[in-house]
VOFI-555311 format. One record per residue: residue number from 1; x, y, z of N, C-alpha, C in turn. Coordinates in steps of 0.1 Angstrom, whole numbers. Example, Ala and Ser with C-alpha at 12.3 -4.5 7.8 and 13.67 -1.06 7.14 Angstrom:
BEGIN
 seq  n_px  n_py  n_pz ca_px ca_py ca_pz  c_px  c_py  c_pz
   1   132   -57    78   123   -45    78   132   -33    78
   2   128   -22    71   137   -11    71   129     0    79
***
This chain:
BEGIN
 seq  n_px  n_py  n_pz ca_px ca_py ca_pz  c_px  c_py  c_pz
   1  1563   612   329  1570   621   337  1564   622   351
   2  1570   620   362  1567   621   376  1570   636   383
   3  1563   641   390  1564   646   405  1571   650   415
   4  1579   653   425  1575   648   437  1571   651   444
   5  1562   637   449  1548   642   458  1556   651   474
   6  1562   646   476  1567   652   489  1563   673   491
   7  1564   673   480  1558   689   472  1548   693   473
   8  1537   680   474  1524   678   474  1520   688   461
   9  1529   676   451  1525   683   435  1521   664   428
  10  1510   666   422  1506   647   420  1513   645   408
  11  1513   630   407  1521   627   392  1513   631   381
  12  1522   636   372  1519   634   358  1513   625   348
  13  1507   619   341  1507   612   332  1500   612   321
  14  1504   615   309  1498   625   299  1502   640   305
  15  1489   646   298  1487   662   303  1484   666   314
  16  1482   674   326  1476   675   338  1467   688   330
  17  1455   686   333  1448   699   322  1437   703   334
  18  1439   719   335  1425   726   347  1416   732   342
  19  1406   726   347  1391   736   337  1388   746   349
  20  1385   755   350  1379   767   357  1367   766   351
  21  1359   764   358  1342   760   357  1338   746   354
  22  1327   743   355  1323   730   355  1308   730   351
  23  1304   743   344  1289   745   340  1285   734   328
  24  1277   733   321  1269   728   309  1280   726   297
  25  1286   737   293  1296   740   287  1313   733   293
  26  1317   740   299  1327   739   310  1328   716   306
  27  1316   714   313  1313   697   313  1316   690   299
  28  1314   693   284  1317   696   276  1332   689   273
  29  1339   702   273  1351   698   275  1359   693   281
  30  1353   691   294  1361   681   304  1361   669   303
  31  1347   668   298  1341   653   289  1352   648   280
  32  1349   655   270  1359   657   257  1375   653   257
  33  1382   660   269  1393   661   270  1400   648   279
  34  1390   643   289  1394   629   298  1391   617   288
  35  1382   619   278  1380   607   271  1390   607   262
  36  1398   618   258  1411   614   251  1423   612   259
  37  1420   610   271  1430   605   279  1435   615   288
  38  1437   622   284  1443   633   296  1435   635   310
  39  1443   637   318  1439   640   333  1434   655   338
  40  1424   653   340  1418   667   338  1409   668   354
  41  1413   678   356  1406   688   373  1400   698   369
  42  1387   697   378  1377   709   377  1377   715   387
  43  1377   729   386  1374   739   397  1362   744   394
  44  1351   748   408  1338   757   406  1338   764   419
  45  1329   770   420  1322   778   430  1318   772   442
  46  1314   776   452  1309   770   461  1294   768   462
  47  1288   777   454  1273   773   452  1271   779   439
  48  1276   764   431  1271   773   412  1254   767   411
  49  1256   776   400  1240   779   398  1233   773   383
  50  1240   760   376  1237   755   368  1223   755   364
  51  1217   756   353  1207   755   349  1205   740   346
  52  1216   736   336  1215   723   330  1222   716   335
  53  1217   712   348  1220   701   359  1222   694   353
  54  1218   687   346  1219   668   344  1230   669   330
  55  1236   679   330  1250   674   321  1259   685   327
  56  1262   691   340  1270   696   346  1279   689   357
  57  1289   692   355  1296   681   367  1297   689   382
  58  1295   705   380  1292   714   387  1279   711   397
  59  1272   699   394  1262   694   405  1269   686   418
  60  1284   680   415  1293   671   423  1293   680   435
  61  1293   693   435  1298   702   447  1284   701   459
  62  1273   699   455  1261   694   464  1262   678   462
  63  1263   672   455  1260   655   455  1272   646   460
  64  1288   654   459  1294   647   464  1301   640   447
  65  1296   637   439  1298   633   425  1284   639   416
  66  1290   639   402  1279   639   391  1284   630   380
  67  1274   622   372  1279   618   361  1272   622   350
  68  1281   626   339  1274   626   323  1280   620   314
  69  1272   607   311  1275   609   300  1288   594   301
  70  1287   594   313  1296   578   314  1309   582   323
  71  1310   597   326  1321   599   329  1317   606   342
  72  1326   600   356  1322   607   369  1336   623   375
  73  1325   633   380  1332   641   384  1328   638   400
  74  1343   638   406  1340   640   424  1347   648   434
  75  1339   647   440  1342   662   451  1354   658   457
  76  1366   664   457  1379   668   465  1373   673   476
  77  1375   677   485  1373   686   498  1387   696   499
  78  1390   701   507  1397   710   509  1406   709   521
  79  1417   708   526  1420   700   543  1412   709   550
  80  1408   696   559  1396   694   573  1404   714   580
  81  1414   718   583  1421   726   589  1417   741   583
  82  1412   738   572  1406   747   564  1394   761   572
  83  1397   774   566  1382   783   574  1372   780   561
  84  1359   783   568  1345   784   562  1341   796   558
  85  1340   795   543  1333   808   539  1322   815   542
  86  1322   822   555  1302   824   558  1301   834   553
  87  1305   844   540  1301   853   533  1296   849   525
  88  1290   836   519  1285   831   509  1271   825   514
  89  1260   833   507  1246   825   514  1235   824   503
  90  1236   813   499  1227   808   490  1226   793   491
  91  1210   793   491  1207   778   487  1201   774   503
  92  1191   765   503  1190   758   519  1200   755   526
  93  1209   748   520  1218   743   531  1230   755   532
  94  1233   764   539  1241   775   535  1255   768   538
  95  1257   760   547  1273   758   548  1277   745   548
  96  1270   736   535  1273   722   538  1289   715   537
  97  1289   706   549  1303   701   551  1315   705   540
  98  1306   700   530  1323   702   514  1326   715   511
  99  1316   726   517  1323   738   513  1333   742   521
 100  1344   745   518  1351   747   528  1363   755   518
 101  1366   767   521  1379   771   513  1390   772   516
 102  1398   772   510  1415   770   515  1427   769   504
 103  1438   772   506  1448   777   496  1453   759   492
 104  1453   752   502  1460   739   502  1447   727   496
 105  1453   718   488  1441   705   490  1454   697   494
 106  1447   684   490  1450   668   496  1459   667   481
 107  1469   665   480  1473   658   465  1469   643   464
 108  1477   638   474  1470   624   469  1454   620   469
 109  1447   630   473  1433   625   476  1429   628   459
 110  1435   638   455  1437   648   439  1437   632   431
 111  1450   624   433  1460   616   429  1449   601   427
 112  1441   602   437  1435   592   442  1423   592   430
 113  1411   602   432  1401   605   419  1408   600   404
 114  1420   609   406  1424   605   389  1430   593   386
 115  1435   583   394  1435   566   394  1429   561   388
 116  1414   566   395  1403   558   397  1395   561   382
 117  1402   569   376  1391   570   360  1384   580   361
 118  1385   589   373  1375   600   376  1380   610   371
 119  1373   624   375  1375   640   376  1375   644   388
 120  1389   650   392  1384   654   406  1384   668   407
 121  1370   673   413  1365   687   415  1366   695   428
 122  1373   705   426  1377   709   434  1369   727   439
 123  1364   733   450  1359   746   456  1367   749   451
 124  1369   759   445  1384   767   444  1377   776   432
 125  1373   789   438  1365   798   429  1378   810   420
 126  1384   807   428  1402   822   428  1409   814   418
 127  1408   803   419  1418   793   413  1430   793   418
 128  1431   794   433  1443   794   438  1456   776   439
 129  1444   770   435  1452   755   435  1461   751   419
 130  1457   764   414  1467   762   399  1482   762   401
 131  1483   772   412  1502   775   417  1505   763   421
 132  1496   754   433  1500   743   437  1501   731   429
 133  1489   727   417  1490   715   412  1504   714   398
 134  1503   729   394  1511   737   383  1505   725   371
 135  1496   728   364  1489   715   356  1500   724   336
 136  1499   716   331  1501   720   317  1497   730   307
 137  1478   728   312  1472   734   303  1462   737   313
 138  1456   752   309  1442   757   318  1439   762   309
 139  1418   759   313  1412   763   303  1401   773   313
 140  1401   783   311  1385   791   317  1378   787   306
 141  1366   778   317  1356   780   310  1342   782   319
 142  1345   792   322  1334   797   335  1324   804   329
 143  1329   807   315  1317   814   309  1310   828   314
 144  1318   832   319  1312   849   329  1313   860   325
 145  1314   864   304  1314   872   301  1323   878   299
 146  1339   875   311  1346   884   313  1355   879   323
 147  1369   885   326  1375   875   329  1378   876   342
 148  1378   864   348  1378   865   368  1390   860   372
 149  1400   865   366  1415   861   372  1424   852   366
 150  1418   848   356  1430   841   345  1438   847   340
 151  1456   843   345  1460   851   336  1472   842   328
 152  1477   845   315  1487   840   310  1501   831   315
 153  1502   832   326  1515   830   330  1510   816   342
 154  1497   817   338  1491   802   352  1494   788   344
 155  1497   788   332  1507   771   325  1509   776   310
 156  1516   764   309  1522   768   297  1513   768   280
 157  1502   765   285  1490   769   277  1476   777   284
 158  1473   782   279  1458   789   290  1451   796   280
 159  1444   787   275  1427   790   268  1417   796   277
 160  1409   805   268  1399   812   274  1387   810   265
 161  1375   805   270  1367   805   261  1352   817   264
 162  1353   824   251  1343   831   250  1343   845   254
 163  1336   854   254  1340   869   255  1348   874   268
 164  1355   879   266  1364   883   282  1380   883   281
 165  1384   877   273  1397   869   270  1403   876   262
 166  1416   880   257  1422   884   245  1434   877   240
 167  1434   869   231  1448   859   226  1461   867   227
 168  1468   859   234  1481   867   233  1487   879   248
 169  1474   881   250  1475   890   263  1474   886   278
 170  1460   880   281  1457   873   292  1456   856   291
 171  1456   851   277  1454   840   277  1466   838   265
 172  1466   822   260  1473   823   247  1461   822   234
 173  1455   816   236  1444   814   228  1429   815   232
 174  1418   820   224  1406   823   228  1396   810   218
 175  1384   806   223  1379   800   211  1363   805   216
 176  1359   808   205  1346   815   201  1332   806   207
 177  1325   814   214  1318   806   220  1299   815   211
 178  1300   817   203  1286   826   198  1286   816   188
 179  1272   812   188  1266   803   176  1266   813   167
 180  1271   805   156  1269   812   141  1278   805   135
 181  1283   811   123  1298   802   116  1308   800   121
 182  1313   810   134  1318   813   140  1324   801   151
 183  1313   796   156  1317   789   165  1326   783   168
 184  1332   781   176  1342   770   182  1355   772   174
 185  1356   784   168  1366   789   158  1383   792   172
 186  1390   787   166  1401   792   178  1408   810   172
 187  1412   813   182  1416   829   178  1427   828   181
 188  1436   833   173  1450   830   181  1455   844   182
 189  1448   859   180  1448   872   180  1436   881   184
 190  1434   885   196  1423   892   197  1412   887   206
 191  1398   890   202  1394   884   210  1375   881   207
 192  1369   875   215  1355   862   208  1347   875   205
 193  1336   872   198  1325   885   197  1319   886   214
 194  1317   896   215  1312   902   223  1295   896   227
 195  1291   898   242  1282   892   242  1267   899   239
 196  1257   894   230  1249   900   226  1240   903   240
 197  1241   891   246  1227   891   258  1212   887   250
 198  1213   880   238  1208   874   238  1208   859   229
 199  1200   846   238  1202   830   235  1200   833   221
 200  1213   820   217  1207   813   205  1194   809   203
 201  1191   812   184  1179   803   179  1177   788   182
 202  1167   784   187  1161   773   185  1146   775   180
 203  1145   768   169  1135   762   166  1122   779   165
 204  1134   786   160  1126   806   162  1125   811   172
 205  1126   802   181  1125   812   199  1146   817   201
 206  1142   827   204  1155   833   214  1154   836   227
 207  1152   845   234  1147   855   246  1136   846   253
 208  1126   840   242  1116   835   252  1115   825   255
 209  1128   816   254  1127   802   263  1132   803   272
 210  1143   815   272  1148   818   288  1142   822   299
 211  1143   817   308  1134   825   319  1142   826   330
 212  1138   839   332  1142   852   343  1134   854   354
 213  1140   851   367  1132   851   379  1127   864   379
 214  1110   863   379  1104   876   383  1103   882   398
 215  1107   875   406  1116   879   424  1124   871   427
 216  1134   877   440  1143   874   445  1137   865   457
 217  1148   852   459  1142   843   469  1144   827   465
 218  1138   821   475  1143   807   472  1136   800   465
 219  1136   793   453  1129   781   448  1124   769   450
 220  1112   765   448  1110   754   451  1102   749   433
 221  1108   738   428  1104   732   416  1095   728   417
 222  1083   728   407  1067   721   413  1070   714   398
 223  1078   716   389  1082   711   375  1100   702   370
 224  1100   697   369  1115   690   365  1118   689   358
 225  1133   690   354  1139   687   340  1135   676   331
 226  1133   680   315  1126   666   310  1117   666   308
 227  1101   673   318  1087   674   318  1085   683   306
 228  1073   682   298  1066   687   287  1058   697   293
 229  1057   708   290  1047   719   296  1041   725   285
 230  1033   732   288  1024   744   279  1025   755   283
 231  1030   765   276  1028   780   279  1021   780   290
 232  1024   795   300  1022   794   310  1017   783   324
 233  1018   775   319  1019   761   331  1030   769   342
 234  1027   764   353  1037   767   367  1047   757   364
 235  1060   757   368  1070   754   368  1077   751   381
 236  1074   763   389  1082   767   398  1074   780   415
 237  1078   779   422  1072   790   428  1089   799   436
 238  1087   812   437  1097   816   444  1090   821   456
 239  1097   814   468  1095   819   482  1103   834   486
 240  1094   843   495  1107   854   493  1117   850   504
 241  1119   846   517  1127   838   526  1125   823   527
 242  1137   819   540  1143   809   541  1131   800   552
 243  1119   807   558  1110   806   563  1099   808   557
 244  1097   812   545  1085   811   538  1087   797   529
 245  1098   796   526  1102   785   514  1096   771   526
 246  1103   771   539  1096   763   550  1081   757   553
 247  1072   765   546  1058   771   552  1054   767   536
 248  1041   753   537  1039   751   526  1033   763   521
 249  1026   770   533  1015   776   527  1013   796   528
 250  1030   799   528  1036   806   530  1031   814   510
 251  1028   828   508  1031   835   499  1042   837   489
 252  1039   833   476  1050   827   471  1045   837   452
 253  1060   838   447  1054   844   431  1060   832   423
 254  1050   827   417  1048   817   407  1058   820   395
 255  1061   808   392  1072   811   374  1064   802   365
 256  1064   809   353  1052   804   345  1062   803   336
 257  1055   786   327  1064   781   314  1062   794   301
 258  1072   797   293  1070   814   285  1066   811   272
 259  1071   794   270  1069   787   258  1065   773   263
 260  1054   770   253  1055   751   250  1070   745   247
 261  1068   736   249  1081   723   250  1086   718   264
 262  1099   715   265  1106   708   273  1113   715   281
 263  1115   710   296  1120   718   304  1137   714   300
 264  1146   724   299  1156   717   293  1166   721   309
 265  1163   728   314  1169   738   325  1160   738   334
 266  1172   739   346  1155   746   359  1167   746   369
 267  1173   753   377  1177   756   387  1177   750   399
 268  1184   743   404  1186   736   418  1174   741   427
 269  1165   729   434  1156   733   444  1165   736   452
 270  1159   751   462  1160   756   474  1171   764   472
 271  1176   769   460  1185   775   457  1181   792   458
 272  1188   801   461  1182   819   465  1192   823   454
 273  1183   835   449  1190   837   436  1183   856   437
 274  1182   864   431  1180   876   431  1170   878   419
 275  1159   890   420  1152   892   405  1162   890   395
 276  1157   887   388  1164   891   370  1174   877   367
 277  1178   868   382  1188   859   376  1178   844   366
 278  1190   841   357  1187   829   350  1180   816   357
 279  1171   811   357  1166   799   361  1161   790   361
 280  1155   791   343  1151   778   336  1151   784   326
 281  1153   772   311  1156   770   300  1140   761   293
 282  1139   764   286  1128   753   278  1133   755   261
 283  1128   746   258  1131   736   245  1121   739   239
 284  1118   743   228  1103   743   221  1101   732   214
 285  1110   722   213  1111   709   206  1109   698   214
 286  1093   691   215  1092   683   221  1098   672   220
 287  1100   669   206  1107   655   204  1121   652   209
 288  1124   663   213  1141   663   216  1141   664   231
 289  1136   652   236  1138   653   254  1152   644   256
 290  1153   636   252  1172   632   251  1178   643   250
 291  1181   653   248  1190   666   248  1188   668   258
 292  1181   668   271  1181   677   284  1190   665   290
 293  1192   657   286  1204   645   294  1220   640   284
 294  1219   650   275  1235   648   268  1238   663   266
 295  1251   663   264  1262   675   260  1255   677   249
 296  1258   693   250  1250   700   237  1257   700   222
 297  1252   701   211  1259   701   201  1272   716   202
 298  1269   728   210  1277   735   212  1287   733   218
 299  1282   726   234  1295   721   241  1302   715   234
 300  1298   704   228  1313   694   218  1315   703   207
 301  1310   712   200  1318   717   192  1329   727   200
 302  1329   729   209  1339   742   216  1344   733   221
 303  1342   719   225  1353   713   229  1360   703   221
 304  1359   704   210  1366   700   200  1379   708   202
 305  1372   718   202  1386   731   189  1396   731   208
 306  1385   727   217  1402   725   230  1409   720   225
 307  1404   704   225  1411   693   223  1423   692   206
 308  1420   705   202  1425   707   190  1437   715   194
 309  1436   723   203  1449   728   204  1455   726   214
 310  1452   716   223  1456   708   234  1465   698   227
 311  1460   691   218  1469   679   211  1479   690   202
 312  1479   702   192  1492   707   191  1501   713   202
 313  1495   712   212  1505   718   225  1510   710   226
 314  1505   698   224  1513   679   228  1523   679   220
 315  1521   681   209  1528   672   200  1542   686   195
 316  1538   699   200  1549   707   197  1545   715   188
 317  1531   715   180  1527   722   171  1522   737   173
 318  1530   745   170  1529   762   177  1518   764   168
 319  1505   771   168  1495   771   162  1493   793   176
 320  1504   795   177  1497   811   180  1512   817   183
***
């Protein structure tokens, strides 16, 4: 089925499928979903805040592209005509060239990435490019607890993954994103358990592999994803400004490893984040340093149960 572009709506072929987010998770199923062939577009933020960089495609918005895992996501831009967000300030570079927001993209530039075997990622935090591209299926998977503007009536399928969502109401289907038996369960009434606020078991740790900036301010990594550490080893230091972070020798509050193991997470250098936000992840399982560079056993199970009701949406099979 075709298009016309003159609409600056791109062709079809297969499914046209929109992920809303592009985090650890989000990457997952976009993975999932392009390797069964469907044509799939990601929308993020203008400065996301990934932890697990090296399997997010949500890194493409600073690098220009990310790959995981064999599969490349790349940065759309937004037309050159476009205004600049300067209410958004995070990170060293506060307004780098690709941020740029706007109601309009490029179709064929859209048209062009997905030729090419790619994912094209697109700024678009509102999700205002869903009216324009009008894709088949949209999935939130921004993972935010709660829902930031998805609603029902944005295609003719729209999954929601994880607490925020209610089948039937805002989305058509929900799929469960809380480890337990539960997981990756599709709902086709109601809606995911609610969020505890606190990580999955690994290996007996919950709470204490996460780590929570003890101040607000910019990062500089003195540790990297992959590295082995020991309880309290430095990791990281937080500068409180954009001129201290400057200043090797500028006053800084240290982030200390909370657990032994692997850095599984760590937060974009030079990135400004506020007390209390998420910023690194560790692993208490040394042997398992291949996991800080593959999709998690969670992500592919939740992106299974997409790709599960994506293919009865294909084939006609009413499953809600």
């Amino acid at each position: 089925m075709s298009m016309n572009q003159s609409n600056n709506q791109i062709i079809k072929k297969n499914l046209l499928i929109i992920c809303r987010g592009a985090g650890d998770l989000a990457t997952g199923i976009i993975h999932r979903l392009h390797r069964a062939g469907h044509r799939v577009i990601a929308l993020e933020t203008d400065y996301p805040a990934a932890i697990r960089r090296q399997v997010s495609f949500c890194e493409a918005v600073y690098d220009g592209s990310a790959v995981v895992e064999g599969v490349t996501a790349r940065l759309v831009p937004a037309l050159a005509d476009a205004e600049t967000d300067t209410e958004t300030y995070s990170g060293i570079n506060d307004t780098p060239a690709a941020h740029i927001v706007s109601e309009k993209w490029d179709s064929s530039a859209i048209e062009a990435v997905l030729e090419a075997g790619e994912v094209p990622l697109l700024i678009d935090q509102k999700g205002e490019s869903i009216a324009l591209l009008k894709p088949d299926v949209v999935v939130d998977a921004i993972i935010a607890k709660k829902n930031l503007g998805t609603t029902i009536d944005m295609a003719p399928l729209v999954i929601g993954v994880g607490p925020g969502f209610t089948a039937g109401q805002d989305v058509h289907l929900v799929i469960e994103s809380m480890r337990g038996h539960n997981l990756a369960r599709i709902i086709t009434d109601g809606m995911a358990q609610p969020n505890t606020g606190v990580p999955g078991n690994i290996a007996g740790f919950t709470s204490e592999r996460v780590i929570h900036a003890p101040a607000a301010g910019y990062i500089h990594d003195v540790r990297k994803i992959g590295d082995i550490v020991q309880k309290g080893d430095e990791i990281a230091r937080i500068y409180p400004d954009k001129e201290s972070y400057d200043n090797a020798l500028s006053e800084y509050v240290p982030v200390n490893a909370t657990i032994t193991g692997i850095i599984r997470g760590l937060i974009r250098e030079g990135y400004y984040f506020r007390k209390g936000f998420k910023i690194a992840d560790i692993d208490p399982r040394e042997s398992e340093i291949t996991n800080c560079f593959t999709i998690s056993d969670k992500a592919r199970s939740i992106a299974g149960s997409v790709l599960e009701a994506v293919s009865a949406f294909e084939h006609g099979v009413k499953i809600y």
